[in-house]
C-alpha positions as CSV (number, residue, x, y, z in Angstrom):
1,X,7.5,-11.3,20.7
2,X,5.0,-13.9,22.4
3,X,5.4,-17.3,21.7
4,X,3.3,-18.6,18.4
5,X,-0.1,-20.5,18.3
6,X,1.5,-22.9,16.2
7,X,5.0,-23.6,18.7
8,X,2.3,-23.7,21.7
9,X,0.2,-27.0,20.1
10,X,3.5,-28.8,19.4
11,X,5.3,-28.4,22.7
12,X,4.3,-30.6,25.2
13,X,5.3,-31.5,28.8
14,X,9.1,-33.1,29.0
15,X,8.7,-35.0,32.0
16,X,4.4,-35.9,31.3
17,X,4.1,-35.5,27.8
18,X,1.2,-33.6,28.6
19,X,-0.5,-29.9,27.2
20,X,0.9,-27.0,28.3
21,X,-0.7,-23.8,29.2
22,X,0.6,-20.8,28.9
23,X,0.1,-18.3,31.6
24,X,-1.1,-14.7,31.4
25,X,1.7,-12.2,31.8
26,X,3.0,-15.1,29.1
27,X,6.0,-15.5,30.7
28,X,5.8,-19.4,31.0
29,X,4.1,-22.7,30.5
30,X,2.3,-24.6,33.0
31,X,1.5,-28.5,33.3
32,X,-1.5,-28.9,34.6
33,X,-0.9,-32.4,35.4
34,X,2.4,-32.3,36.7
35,X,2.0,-28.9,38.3
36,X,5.0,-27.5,36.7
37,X,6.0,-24.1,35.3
38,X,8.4,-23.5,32.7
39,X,9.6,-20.1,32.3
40,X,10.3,-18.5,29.4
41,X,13.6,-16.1,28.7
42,X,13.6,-14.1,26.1
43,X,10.9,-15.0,24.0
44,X,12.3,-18.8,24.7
45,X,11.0,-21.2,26.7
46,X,13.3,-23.4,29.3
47,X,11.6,-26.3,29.2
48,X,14.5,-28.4,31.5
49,X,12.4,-30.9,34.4
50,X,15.4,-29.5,36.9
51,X,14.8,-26.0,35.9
52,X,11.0,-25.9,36.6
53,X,9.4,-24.2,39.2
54,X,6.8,-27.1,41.0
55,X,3.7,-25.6,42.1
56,X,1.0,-26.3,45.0
């Protein structure tokens, strides 16, 4: 089960407040601004600033 349209517009960014996108393979959400990914475990997205993966 992929995550829903409507869980998707009301998440947001913990540590910018910003949208989140999620990837392809959905298997997490990426800041754009912050350029962090959140992963998502089974069908649940982590969404902890220390557990996010920073990328370049």
């Amino acid at each position: 089960m992929a995550i829903s349209k409507e869980l998707l517009e009301i998440l947001a960014c913990p540590q910018c407040k910003g949208e989140l996108v999620l990837t392809e393979p959905q298997d997490a959400l990426v800041c754009g601004a912050c350029k962090l990914r959140y992963r998502i475990q089974d069908d649940i997205p982590i969404m902890l600033i220390d557990e996010a993966e920073r990328l370049e």
